[in-house]
Structure formats: structure tokens, C-alpha cells
PDB file with one MODEL, atoms N, CA, C and O in Angstrom:
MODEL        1
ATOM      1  N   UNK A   1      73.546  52.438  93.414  1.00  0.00           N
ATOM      2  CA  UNK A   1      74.420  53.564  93.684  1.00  0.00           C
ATOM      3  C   UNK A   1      73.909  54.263  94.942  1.00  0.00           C
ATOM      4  O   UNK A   1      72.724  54.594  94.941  1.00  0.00           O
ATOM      5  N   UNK A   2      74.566  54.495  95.885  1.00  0.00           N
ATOM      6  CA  UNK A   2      74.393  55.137  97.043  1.00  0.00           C
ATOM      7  C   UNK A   2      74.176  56.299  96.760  1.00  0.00           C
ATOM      8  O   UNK A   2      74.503  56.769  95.671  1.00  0.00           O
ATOM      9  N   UNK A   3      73.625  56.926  97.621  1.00  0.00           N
ATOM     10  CA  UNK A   3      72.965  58.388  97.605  1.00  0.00           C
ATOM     11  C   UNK A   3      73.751  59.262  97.767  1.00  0.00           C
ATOM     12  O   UNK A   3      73.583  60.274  97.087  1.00  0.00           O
ATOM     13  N   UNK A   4      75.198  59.205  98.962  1.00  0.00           N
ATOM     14  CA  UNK A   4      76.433  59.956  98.700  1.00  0.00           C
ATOM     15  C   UNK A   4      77.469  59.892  97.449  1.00  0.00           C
ATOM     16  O   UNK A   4      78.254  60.819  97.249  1.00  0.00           O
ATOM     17  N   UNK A   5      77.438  59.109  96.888  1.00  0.00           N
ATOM     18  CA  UNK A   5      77.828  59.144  95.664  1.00  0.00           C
ATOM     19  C   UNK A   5      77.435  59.752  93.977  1.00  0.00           C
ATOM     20  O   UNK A   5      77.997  59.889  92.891  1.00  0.00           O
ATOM     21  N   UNK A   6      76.257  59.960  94.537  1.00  0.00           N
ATOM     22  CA  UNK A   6      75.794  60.187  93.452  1.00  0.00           C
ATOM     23  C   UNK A   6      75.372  61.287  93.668  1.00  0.00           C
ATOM     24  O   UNK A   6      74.603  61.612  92.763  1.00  0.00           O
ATOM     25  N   UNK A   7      75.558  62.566  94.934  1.00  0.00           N
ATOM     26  CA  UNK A   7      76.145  63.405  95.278  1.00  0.00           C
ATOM     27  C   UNK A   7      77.104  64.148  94.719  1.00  0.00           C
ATOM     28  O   UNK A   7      77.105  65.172  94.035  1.00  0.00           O
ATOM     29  N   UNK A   8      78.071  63.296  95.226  1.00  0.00           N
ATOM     30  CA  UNK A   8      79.180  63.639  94.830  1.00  0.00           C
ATOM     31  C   UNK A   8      79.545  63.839  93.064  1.00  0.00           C
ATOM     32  O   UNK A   8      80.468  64.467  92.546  1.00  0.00           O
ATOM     33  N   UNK A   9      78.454  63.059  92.434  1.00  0.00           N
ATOM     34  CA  UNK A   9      78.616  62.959  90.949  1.00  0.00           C
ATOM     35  C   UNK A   9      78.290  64.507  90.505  1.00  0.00           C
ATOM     36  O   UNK A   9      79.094  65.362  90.133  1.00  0.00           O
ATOM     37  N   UNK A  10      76.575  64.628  90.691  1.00  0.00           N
ATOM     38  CA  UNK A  10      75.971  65.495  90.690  1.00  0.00           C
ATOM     39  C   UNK A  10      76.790  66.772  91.032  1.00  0.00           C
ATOM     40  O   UNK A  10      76.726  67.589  90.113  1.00  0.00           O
ATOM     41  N   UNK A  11      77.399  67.105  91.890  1.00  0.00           N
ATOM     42  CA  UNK A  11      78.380  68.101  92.707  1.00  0.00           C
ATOM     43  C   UNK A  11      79.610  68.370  91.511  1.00  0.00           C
ATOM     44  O   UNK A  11      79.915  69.476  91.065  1.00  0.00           O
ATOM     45  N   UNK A  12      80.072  67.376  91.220  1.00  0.00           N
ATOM     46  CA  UNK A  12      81.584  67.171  90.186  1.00  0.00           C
ATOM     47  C   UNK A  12      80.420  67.958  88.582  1.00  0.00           C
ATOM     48  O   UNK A  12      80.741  69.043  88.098  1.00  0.00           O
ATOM     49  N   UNK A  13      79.584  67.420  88.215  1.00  0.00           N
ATOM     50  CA  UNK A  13      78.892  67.593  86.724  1.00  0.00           C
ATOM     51  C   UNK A  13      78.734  69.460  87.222  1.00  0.00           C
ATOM     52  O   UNK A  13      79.469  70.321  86.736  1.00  0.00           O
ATOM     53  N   UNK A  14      77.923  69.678  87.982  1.00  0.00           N
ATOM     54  CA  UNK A  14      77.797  71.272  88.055  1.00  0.00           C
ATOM     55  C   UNK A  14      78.628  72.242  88.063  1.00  0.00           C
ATOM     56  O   UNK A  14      78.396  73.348  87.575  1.00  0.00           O
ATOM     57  N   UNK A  15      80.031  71.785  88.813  1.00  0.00           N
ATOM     58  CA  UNK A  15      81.326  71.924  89.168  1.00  0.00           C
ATOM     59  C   UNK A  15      81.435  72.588  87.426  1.00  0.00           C
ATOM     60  O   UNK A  15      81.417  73.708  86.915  1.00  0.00           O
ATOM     61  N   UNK A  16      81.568  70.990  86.882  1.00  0.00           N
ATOM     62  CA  UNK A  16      81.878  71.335  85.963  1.00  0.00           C
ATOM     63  C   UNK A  16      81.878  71.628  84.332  1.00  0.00           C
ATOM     64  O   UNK A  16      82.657  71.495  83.389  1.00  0.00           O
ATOM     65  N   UNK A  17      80.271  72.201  84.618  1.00  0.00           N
ATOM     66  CA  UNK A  17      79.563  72.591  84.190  1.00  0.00           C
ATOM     67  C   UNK A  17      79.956  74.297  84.183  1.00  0.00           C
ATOM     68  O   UNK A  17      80.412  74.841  83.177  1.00  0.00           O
ATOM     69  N   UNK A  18      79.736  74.920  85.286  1.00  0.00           N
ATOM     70  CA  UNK A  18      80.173  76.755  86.064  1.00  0.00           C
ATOM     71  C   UNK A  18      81.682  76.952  85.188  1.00  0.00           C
ATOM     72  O   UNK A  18      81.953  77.835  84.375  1.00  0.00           O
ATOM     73  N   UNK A  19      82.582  75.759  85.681  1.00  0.00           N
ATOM     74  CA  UNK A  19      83.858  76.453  85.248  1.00  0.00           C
ATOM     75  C   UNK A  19      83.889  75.961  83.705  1.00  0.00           C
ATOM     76  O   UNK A  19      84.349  76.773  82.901  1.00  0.00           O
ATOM     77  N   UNK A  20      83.561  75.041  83.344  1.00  0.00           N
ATOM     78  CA  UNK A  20      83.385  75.409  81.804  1.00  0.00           C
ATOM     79  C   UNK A  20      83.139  76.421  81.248  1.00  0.00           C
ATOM     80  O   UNK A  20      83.927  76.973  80.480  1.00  0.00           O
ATOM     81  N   UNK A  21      82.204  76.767  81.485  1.00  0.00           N
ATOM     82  CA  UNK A  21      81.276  77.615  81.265  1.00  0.00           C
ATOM     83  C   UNK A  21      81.858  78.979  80.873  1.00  0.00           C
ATOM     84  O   UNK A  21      81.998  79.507  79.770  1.00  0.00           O
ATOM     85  N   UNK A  22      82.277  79.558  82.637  1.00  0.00           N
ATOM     86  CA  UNK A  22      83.321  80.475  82.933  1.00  0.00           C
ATOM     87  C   UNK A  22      84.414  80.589  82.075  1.00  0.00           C
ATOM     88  O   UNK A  22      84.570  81.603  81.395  1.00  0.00           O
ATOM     89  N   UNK A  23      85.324  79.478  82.036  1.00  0.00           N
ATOM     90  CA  UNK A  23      85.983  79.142  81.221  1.00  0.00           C
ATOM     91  C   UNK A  23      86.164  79.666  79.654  1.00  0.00           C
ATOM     92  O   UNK A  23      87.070  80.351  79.178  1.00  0.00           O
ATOM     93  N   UNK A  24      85.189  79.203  79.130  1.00  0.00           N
ATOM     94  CA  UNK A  24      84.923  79.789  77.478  1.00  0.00           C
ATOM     95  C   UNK A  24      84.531  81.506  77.491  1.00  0.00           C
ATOM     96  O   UNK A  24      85.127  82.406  76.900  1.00  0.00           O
ATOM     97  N   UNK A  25      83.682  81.571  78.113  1.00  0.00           N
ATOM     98  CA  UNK A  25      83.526  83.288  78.375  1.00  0.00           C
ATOM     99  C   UNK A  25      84.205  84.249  78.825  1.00  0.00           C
ATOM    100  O   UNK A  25      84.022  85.463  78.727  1.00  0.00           O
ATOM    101  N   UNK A  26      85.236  83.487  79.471  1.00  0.00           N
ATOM    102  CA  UNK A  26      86.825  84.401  79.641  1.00  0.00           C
ATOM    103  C   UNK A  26      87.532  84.491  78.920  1.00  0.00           C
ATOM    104  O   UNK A  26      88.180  85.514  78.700  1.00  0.00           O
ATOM    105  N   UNK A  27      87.638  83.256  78.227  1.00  0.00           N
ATOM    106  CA  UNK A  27      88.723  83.283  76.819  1.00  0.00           C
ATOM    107  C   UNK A  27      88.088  84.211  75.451  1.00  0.00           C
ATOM    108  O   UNK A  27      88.719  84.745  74.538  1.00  0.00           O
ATOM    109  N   UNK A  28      86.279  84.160  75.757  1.00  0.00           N
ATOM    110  CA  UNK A  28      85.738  84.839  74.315  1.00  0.00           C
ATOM    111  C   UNK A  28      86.240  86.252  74.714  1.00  0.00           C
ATOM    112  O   UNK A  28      86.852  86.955  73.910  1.00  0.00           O
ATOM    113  N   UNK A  29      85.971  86.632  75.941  1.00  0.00           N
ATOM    114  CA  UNK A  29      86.573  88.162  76.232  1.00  0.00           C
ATOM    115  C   UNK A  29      87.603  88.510  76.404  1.00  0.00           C
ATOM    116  O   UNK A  29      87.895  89.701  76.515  1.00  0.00           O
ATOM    117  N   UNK A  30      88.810  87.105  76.503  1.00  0.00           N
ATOM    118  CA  UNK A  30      90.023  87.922  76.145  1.00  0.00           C
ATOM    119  C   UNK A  30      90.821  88.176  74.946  1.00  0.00           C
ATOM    120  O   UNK A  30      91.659  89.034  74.671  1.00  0.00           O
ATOM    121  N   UNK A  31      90.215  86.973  74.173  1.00  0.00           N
ATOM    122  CA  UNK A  31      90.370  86.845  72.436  1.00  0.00           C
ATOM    123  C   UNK A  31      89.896  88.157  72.124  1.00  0.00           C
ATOM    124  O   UNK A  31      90.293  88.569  71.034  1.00  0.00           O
ATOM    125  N   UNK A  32      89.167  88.920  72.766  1.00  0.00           N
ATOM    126  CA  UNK A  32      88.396  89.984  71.587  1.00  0.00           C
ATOM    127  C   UNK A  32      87.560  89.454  70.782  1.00  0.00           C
ATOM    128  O   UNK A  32      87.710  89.316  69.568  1.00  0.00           O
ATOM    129  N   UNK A  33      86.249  89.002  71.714  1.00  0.00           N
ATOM    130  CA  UNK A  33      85.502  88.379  70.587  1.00  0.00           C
ATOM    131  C   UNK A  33      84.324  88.881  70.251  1.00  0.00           C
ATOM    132  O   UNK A  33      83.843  89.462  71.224  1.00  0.00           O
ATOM    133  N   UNK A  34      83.298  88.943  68.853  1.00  0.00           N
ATOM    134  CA  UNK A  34      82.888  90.248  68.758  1.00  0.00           C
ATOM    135  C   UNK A  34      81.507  90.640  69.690  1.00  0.00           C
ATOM    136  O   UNK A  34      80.772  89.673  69.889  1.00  0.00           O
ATOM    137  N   UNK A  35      81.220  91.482  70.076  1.00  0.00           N
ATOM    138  CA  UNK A  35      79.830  91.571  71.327  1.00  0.00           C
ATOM    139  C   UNK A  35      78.699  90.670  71.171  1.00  0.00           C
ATOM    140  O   UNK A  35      78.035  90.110  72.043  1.00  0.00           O
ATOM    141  N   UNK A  36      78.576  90.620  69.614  1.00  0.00           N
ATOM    142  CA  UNK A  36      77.114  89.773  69.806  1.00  0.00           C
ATOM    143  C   UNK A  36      77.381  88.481  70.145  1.00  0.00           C
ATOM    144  O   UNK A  36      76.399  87.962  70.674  1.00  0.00           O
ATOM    145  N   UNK A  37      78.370  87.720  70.045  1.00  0.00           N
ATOM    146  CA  UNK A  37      78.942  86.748  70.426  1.00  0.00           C
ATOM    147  C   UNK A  37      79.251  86.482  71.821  1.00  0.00           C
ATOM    148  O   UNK A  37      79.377  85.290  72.099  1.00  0.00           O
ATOM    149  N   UNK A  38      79.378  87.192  72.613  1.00  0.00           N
ATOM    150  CA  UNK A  38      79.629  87.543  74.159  1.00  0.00           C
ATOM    151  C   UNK A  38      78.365  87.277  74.331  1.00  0.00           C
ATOM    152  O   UNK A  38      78.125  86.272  75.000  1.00  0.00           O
ATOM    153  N   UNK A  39      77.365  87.960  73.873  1.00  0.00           N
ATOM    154  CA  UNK A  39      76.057  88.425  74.243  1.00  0.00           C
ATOM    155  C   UNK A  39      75.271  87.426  73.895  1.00  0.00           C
ATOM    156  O   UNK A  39      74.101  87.453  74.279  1.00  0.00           O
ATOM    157  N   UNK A  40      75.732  86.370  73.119  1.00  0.00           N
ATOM    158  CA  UNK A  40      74.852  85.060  73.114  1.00  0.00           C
ATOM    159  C   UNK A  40      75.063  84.502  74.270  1.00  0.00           C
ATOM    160  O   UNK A  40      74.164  84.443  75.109  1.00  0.00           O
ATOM    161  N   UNK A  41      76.356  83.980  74.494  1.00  0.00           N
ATOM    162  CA  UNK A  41      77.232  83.435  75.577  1.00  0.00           C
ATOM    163  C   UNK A  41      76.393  84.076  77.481  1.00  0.00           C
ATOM    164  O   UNK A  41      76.223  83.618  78.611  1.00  0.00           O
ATOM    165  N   UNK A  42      76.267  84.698  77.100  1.00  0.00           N
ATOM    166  CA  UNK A  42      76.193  84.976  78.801  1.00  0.00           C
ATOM    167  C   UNK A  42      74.502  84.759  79.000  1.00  0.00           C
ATOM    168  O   UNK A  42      73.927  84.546  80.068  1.00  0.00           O
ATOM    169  N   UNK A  43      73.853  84.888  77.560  1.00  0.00           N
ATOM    170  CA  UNK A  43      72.313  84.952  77.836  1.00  0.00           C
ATOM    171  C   UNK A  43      72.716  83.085  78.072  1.00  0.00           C
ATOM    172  O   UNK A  43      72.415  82.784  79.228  1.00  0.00           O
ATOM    173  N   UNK A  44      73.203  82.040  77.405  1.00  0.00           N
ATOM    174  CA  UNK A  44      73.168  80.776  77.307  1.00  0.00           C
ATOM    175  C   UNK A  44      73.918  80.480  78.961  1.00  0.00           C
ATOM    176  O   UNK A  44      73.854  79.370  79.489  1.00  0.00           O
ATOM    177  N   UNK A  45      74.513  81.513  79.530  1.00  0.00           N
ATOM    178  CA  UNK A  45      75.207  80.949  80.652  1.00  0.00           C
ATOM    179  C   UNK A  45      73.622  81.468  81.929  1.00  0.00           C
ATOM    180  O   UNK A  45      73.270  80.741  82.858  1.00  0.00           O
ATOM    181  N   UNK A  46      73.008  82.723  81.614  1.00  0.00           N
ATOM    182  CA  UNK A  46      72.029  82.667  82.499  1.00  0.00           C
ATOM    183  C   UNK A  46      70.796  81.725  81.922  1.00  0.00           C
ATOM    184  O   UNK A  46      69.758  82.056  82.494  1.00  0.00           O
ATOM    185  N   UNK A  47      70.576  80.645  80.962  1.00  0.00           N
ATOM    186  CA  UNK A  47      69.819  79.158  81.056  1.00  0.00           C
ATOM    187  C   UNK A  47      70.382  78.475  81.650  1.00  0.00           C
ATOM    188  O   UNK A  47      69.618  77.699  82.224  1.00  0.00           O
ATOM    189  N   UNK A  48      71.435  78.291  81.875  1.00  0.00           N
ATOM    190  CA  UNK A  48      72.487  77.285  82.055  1.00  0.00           C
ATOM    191  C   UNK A  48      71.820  77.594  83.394  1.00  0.00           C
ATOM    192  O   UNK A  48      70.804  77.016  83.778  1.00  0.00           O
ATOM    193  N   UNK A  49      72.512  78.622  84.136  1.00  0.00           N
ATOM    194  CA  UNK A  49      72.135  78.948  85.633  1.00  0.00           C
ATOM    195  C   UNK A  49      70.630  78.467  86.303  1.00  0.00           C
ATOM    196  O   UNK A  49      70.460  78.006  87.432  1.00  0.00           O
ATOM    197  N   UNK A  50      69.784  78.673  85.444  1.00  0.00           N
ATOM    198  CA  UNK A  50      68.108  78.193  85.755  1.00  0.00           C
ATOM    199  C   UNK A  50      68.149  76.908  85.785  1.00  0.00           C
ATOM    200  O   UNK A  50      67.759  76.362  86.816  1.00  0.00           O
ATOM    201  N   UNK A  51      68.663  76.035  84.592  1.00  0.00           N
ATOM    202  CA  UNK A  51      68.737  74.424  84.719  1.00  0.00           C
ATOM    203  C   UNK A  51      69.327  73.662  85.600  1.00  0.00           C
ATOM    204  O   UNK A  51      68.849  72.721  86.233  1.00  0.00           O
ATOM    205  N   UNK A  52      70.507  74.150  85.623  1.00  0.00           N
ATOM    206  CA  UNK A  52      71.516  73.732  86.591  1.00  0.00           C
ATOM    207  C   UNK A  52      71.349  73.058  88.410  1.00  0.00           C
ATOM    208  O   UNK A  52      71.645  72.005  88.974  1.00  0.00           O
ATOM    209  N   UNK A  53      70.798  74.189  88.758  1.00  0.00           N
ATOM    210  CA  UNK A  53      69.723  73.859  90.254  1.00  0.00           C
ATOM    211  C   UNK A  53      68.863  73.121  90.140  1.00  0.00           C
ATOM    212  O   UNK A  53      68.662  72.513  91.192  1.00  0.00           O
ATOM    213  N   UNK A  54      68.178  72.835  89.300  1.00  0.00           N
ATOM    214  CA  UNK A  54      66.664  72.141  89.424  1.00  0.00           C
ATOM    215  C   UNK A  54      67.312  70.718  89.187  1.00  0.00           C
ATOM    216  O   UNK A  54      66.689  69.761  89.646  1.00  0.00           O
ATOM    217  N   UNK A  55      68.807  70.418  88.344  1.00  0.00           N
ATOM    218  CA  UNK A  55      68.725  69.235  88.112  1.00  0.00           C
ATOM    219  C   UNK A  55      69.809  68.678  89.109  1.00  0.00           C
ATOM    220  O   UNK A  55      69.686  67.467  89.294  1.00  0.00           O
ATOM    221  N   UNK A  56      70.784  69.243  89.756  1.00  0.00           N
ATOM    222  CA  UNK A  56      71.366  69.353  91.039  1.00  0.00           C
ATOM    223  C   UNK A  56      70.362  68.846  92.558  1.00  0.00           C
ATOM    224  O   UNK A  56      70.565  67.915  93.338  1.00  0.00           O
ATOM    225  N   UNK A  57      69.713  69.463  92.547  1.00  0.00           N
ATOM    226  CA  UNK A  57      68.668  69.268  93.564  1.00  0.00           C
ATOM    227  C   UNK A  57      67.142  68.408  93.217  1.00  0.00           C
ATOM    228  O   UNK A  57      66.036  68.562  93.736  1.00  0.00           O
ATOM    229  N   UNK A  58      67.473  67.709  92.415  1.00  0.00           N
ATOM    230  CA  UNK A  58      66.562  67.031  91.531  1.00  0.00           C
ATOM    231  C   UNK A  58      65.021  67.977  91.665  1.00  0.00           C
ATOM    232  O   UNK A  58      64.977  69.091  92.189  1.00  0.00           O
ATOM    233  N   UNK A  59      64.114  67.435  91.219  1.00  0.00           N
ATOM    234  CA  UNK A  59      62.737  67.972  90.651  1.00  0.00           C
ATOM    235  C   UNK A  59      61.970  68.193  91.963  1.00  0.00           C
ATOM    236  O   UNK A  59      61.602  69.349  92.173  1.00  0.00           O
ATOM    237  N   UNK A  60      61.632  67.123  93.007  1.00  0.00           N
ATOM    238  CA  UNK A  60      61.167  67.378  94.005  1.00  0.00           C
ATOM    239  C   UNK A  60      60.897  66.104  94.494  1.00  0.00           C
ATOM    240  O   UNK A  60      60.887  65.093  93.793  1.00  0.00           O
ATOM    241  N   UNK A  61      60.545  66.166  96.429  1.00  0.00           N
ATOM    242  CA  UNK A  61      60.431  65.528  96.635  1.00  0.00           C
ATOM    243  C   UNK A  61      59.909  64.253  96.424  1.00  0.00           C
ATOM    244  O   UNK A  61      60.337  63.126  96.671  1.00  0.00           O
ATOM    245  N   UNK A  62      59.071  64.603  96.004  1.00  0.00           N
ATOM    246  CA  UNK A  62      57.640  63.498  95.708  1.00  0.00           C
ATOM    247  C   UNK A  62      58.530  63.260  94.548  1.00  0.00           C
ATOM    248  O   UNK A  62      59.022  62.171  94.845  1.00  0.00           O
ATOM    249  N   UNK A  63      59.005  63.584  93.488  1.00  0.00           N
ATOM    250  CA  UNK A  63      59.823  62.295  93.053  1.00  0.00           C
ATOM    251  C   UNK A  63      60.194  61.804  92.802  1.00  0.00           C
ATOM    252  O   UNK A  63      60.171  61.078  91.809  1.00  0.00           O
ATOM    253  N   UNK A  64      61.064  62.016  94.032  1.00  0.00           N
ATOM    254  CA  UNK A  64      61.866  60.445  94.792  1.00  0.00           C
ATOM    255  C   UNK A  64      61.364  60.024  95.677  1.00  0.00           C
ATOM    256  O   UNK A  64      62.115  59.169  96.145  1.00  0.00           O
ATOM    257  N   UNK A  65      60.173  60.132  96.442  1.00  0.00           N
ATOM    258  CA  UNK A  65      59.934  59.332  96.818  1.00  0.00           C
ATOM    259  C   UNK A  65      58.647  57.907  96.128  1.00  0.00           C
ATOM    260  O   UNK A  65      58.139  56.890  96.601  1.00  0.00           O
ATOM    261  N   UNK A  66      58.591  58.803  94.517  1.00  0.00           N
ATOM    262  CA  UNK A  66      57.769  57.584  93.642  1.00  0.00           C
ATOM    263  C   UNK A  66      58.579  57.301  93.205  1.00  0.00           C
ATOM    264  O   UNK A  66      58.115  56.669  92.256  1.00  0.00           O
ATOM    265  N   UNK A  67      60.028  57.231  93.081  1.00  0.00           N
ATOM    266  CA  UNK A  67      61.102  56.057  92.528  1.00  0.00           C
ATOM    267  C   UNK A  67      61.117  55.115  93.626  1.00  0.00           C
ATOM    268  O   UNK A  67      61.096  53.916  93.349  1.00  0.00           O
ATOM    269  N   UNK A  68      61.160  55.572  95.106  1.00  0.00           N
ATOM    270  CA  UNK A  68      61.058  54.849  95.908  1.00  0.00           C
ATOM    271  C   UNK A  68      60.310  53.290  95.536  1.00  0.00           C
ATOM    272  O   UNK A  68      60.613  52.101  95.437  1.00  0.00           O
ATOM    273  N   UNK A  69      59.223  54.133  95.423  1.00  0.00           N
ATOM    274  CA  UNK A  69      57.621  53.124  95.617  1.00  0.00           C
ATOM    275  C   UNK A  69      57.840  52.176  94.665  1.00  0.00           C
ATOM    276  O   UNK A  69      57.804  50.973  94.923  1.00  0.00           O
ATOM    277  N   UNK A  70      58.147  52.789  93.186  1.00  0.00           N
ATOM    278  CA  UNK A  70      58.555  51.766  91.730  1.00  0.00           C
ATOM    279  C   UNK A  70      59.734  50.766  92.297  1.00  0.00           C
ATOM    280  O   UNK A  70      59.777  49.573  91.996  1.00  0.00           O
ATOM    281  N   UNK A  71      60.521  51.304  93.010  1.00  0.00           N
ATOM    282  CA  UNK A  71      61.378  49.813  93.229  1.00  0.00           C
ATOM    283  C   UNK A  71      60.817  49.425  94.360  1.00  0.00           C
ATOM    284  O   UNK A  71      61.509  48.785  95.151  1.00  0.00           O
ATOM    285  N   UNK A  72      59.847  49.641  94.584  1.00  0.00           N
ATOM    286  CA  UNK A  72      59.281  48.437  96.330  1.00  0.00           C
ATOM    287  C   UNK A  72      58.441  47.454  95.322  1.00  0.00           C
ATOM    288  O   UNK A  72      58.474  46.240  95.524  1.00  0.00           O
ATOM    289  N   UNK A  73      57.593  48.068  94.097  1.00  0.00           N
ATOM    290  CA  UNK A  73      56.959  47.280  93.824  1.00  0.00           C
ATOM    291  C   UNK A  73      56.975  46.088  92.945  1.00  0.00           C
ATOM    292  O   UNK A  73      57.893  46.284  92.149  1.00  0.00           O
ATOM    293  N   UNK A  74      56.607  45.343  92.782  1.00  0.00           N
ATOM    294  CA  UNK A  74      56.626  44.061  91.989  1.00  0.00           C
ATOM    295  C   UNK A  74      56.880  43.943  91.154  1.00  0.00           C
ATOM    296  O   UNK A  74      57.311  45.068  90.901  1.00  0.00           O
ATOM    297  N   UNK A  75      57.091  43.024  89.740  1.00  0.00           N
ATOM    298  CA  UNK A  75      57.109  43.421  87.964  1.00  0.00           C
ATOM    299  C   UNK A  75      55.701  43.371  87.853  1.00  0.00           C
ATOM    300  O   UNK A  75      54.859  43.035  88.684  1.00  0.00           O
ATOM    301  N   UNK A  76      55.559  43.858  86.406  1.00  0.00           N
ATOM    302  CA  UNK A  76      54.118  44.341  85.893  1.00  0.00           C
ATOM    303  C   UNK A  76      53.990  43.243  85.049  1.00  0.00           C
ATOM    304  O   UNK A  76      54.867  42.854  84.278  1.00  0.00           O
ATOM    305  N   UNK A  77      52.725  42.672  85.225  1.00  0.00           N
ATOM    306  CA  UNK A  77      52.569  41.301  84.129  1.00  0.00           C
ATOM    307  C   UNK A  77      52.051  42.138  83.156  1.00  0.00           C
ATOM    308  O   UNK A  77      51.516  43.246  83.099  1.00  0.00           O
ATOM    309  N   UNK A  78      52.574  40.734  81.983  1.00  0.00           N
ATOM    310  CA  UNK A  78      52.545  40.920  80.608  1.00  0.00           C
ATOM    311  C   UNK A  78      50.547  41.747  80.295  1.00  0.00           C
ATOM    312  O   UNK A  78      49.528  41.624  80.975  1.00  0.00           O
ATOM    313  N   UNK A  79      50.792  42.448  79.098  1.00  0.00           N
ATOM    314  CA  UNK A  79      49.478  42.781  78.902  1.00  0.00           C
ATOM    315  C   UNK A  79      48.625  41.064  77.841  1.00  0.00           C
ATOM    316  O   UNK A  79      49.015  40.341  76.924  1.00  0.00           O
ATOM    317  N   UNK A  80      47.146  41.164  78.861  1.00  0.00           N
ATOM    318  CA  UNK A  80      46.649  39.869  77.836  1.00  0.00           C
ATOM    319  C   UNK A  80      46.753  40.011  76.257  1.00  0.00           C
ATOM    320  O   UNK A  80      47.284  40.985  75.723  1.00  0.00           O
ATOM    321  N   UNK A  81      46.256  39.065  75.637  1.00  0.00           N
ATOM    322  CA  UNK A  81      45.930  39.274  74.426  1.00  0.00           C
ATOM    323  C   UNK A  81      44.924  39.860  74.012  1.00  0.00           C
ATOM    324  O   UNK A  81      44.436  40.222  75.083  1.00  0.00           O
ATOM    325  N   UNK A  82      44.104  40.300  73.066  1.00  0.00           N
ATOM    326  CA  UNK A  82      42.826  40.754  72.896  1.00  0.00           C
ATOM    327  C   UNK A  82      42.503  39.111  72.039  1.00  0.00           C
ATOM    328  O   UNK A  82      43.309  38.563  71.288  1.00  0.00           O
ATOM    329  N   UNK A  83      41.386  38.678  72.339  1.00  0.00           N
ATOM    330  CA  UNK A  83      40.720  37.442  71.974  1.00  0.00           C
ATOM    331  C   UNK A  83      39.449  37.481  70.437  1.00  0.00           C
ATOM    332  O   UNK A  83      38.227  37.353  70.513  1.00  0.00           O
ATOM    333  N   UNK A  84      40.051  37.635  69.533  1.00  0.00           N
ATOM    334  CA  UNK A  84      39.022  38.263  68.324  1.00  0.00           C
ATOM    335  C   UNK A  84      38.358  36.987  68.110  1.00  0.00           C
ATOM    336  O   UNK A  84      37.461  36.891  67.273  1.00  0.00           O
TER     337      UNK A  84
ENDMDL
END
């Protein structure tokens, strides 16, 4: 998978992720829905907000660039036997 594509994935999931999100918390407040219920909702939409970036912009450089390295490198031979 190309790297603009999977962009673009990433971009579409957050997308729509926000307006979901948005989504349900507009309808709980226009239903009349009761506060503590709101008040779960928006604390779960500011986690949402913390996760959201880190997995958008993945973890960090370094890595991707040790996924890099794992696909440059070779397969891993089998482990020996232990010889009793």
C-alpha cells in the first residue's frame, strides 16, 4: 500500500471518527438527553481527541523507520532444538 493512500485512509477514519462523534452529541443535546449523559459523552469525545492525533500521525518517527529496516531484512531462521 502506498503511502498516499493510506493517507488518504487514515484522513477518511478521523474524518470519520470527529463527525461521528459530533454527530451523536448533537442529537444527545437535541433529544434532551439527561446531563450526566452529555457529560459522559464529551469527557469520551475529549479521549477521543488525545488518541486520535497520535494515531493519525502515527507514533513517531523512528517507527517507521524500524518497519522500514524489518522489511529490508531477511526471514528469521527457525529456533534450534534443545538437544537433551
Amino acid at each position: 500500500m502506498s503511502k498516499s493512500s493510506m493517507d488518504v485512509q487514515r484522513f477518511g477514519m478521523a474524518m470519520m471518527l470527529v463527525l461521528g462523534f459530533f454527530g451523536t452529541l448533537a442529537y444527545m443535546l437535541y433529544a434532551d438527553w439527561p446531563k450526566e449523559q452529555v457529560s459522559l459523552m464529551v469527557g469520551a469525545l475529549i479521549g477521543s481527541f488525545v488518541r486520535a492525533p497520535q494515531w493519525y500521525l502515527d507514533s513517531s518517527p523512528g517507527s517507521e523507520r524500524k518497519t522500514e529496516l524489518l522489511a529490508q531484512a531477511g526471514p528469521v531462521p527457525p529456533p534450534m532444538e534443545v538437544i537433551k
